[in-house]
N, C-alpha and C positions, 0 to 999 in steps of 0.2 A: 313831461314825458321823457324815458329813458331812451336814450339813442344807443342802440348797438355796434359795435366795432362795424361788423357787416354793413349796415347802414351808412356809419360814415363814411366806412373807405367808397361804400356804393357813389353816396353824394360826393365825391370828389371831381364825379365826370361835370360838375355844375364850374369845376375852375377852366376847364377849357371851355366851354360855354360863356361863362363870362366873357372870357377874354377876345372869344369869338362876336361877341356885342359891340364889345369897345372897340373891335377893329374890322367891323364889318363892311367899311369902305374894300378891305383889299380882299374880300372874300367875290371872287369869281365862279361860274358854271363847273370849275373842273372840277376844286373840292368842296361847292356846296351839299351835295349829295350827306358827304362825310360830315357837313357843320351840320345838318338839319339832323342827322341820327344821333349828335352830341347830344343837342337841346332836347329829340323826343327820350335820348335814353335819362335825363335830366329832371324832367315833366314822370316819367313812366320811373324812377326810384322815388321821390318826392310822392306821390301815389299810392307806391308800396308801402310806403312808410306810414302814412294815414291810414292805409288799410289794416296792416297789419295791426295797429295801436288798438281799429277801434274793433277788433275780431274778426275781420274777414278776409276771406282766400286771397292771394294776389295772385294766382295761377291764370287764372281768366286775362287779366291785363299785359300779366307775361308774356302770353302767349300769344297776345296782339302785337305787344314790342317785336318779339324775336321774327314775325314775319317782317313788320318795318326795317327793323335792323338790318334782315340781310337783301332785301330791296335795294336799300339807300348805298350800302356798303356793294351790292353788285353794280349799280348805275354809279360808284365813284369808279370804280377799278375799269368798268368800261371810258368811262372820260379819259381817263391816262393810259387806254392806248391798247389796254389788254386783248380786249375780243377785235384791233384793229381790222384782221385779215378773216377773221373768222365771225363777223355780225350774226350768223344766221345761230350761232353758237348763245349767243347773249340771249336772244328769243327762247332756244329752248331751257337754260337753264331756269331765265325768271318763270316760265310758262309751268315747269316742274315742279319749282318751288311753290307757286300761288295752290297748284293741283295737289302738291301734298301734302299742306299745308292745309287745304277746304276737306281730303280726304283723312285726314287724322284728326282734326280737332272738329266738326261739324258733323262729318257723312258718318265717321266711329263716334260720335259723343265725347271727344274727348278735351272740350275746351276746359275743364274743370280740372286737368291730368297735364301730367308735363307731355307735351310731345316731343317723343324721346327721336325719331324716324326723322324729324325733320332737323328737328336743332346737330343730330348728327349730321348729316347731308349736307347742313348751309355750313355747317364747321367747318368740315371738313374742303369744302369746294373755296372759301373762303383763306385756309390756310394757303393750297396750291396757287388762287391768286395773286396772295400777297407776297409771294415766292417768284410767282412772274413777275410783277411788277418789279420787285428790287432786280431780277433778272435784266430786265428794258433797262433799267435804269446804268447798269452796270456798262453795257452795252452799250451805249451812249457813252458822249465824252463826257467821264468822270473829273473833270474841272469844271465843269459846268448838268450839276445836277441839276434835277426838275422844279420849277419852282422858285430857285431863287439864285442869285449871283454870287453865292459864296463858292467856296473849292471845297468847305466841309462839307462833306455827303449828312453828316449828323444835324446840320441846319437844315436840313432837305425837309420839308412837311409830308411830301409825299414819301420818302423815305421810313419817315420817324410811323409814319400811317401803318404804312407796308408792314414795319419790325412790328408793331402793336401789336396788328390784326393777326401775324406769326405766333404771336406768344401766346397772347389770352385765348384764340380759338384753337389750338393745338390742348392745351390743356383744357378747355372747355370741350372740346371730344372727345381725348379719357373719359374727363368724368362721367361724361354724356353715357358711351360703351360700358364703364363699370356698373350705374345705376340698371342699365337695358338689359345686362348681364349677370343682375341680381350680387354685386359684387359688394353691396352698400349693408349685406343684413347687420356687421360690425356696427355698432353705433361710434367705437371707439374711433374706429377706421373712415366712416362718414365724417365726424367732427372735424377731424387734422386733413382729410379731403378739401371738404369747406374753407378751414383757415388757411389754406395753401391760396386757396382760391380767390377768398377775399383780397390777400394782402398783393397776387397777380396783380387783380382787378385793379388796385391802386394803382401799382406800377405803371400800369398802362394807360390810366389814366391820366398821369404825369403825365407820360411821354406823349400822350393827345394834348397834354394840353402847350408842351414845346412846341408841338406841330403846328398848333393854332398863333402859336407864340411868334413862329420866325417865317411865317408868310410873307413875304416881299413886297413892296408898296405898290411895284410893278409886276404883275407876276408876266412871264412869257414862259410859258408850261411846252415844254419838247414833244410830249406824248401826246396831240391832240388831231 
């Protein structure tokens, strides 16, 4: 079977995963959230990739993942501290998401279609947290980041988290508004889109997997 560029950069989110195995001792409540969405987004490219080979849609499963994804990714950001003052804030946005989420792919038929209304939405809600988060973090005594005993903020797991989820869901909202926007009829223009995309996706997938990488043996997390 031929494996695509896309595909493998996809499969890369399987090396913080791994590594998230191997050192599953020091995985705690605060970033478990974030290790459970590595491994389903892991399981859910590994999927795609059988689907695709043997001719069939992988829209339907995506569109399973992306509600997981931003579940797990809003129950991380709340652990470290985010919706501290504001809990009743956490209720409404999961409560939205689940509702628009059952009203675009379900109540419109559109499990078979990208849901474009939604993946913009968690994008974008998703970017602002990771934004707060490095915010807290700043805020705090920067000798002593979240997570772990070093003074480099760049060893920070929840840090390297934060910068992730800034990068690849900022640009995953572009693209999300230029498709919803009819901005994609260019095929040329879709292609170099995509590859922009794919090679993100590595990136970040790196940097999840340093994340996973320099978790502390001890964690004592500030934000909880």
């Amino acid at each position: 079977m031929f494996i695509s560029k896309a595909t493998l950069f996809g499969l890369s989110i399987l090396i913080a995963g791994t590594i998230a195995i191997i050192r599953h001792d020091r995985i705690n409540r605060v970033i478990l959230p974030f290790i459970l969405c590595v491994w389903i987004g892991g399981i859910n490219e590994i999927l795609s990739y059988f689907l695709w080979e043997t001719g069939h849609s992988t829209l339907i499963n995506n569109n399973i993942y992306v509600l997981a994804e931003a579940i797990l990714f809003l129950v991380f950001f709340k652990n470290i501290g985010i919706f501290e003052k504001y809990l009743w804030l956490f209720g409404i946005v999961i409560t939205g998401w689940i509702g628009l989420w059952f009203w675009e792919t379900l109540i419109l038929g559109k499990i078979n279609f990208v849901s474009s209304w939604f993946r913009i939405t968690y994008s974008f809600l998703i970017v602002l947290m990771g934004i707060t988060g490095i915010n807290k973090l700043m805020l705090l005594d920067i000798n002593k980041p979240i997570g772990t005993n070093s003074s480099n903020i760049f060893k920070n797991p929840v840090f390297l988290i934060c910068i992730g989820s800034i990068v690849f869901f900022t640009f995953k909202l572009i693209v999300e508004i230029f498709w919803f926007y009819g901005l994609n009829a260019s095929k040329d223009f879709r292609l170099d889109v995509y590859d922009i995309l794919i090679y993100i996706n590595l990136i970040v997938n790196l940097v999840y997997a340093l994340a996973v990488l320099w978790i502390p043996a001890k964690q004592q997390y500030i934000l909880l």
